[in-house]
C-alpha angles and dihedrals in degrees: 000000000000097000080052093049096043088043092054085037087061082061099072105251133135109259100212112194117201148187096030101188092028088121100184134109097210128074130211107213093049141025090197091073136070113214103230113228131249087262095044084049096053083045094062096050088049090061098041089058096044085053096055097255094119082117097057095048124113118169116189125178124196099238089161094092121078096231093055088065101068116124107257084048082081093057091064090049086049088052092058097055090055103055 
């Protein structure tokens, strides 16, 4: 997934990363599709920035649900910020 990401990173776009904490390798909507884990997801970020994409990464996390807001949540927020 990373030499995709980076490829479709080269064209310009916006990579956007999502549901940080969402440890779970199914997902729901599709069956087709294996949810990446906190660790695969960082990994991504860190090869998008060694190959010069800081600029094209967006990370998002869903905090509107109740269960999201639970203390060690936060740790995976802080984990983020020291790639």
């Amino acid at each position: 997934m990373s030499h995709d990401l980076l490829e479709f990173a080269k064209t310009g776009t916006i990579c956007e990363l999502d549901l940080f904490g969402n440890e779970t390798s199914y997902y729901e909507l599709s069956d087709n599709f294996d949810m990446p884990s906190d660790a695969a997801r960082i990994q991504l970020v860190k090869d998008l920035v060694s190959e010069g994409h800081s600029d094209s990464i967006t990370i998002s996390h869903d905090l509107h649900t109740k269960h999201r807001l639970v203390s060690y949540e936060f740790l995976i927020i802080e984990r983020l910020f020291y790639l």
